[in-house]
C-alpha positions, 0 to 999 in steps of 0.5 A: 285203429285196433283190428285184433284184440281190444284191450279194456283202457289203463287201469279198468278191468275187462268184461271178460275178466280173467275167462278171456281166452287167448291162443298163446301169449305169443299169439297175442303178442303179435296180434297187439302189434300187428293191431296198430297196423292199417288193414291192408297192410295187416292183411298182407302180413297175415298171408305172408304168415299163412304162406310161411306155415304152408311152407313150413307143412310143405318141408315136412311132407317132402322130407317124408320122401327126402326133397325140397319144398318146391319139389314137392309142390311140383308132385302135389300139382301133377297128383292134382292136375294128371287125368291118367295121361300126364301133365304138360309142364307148361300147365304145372310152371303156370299153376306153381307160378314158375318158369317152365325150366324150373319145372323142366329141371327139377322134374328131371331130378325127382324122375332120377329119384324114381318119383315122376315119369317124364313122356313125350306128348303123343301129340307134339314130341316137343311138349314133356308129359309128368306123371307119377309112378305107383310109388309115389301115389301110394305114398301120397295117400299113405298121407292122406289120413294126416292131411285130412285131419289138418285140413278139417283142423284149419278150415273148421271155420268155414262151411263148403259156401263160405270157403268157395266165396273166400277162396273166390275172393283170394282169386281175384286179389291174386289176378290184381296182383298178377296185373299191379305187378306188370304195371310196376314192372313197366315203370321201371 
């Protein structure tokens, strides 16, 4: 069953004829072989695409300031979690869906660089606070131009209901992924 493109039988001419639009013949390379798949199987693809892209845009930013991609998602989530006093890294390996130590590590690398602060919680001494310097926010805003118009490029096909409901439903597939993965992990 085709869930791409339809492809007018041998040998008749197309509806659209020769007005049909098409992205790329790349584009419509791959989607006539991914068109042959079953839809669950064609969905999982398309999100390993859309997360190599998001890679791809990650490695970008972070070259800007000379680290890797996951050093970068782990100053992406600080900009987006502090409320002026810090993030614990435990809240930050939750949101990255890593292990805290990988967070512990690399914090301590980009703090070296002079990206982030790294404080005890007035709290409990034992829980590590991230922050980022000035430097570092102003160049996430100097980007900020750039990431809007990417933004408003790639969602144009949403309105605010349709993204909250997409994203909503993108949630509850993770969450049954997150369990299907302890109930595989039990098995074995």
């Amino acid at each position: 069953m085709d869930y791409g493109r339809h492809e007018p039988p041998a040998g008749k001419k197309s509806a659209r004829g020769s007005d049909a639009v098409s992205a790329t013949r790349k584009e419509g390379a791959r989607l006539r072989s991914t068109g042959n798949l079953d839809i669950i199987r064609r969905f999982t693809w398309e999100i390993s695409s859309i997360n190599m892209y998001l890679e791809e845009l990650r490695q970008f930013w972070a070259r800007t300031l000379g680290i890797s991609g996951p050093q970068w998602l782990i100053l992406m989530a600080i900009s987006d979690l502090d409320k002026d006093d810090g993030v614990p890294v435990n809240v930050v390996s939750k949101l990255l869906h890593v292990d805290p130590s990988f967070v512990t590590t690399q914090s301590k690398l980009l703090e070296k660089k002079g990206l982030l602060r790294r404080r005890p919680s007035p709290t409990d001494a034992r829980v590590v606070r991230l922050s980022l310097v000035e430097k570092t926010q102003k160049h996430i805003a100097s980007l900020n131009e750039q990431y809007k118009t990417i933004r408003e490029f790639v969602f144009q096909e949403f309105d605010e209901n349709e993204l909250t409901e997409f994203t909503a439903k993108l949630a509850t597939l993770k969450g049954r992924l997150e369990k299907a993965c302890v109930r595989i992990s039990l098995d074995f």
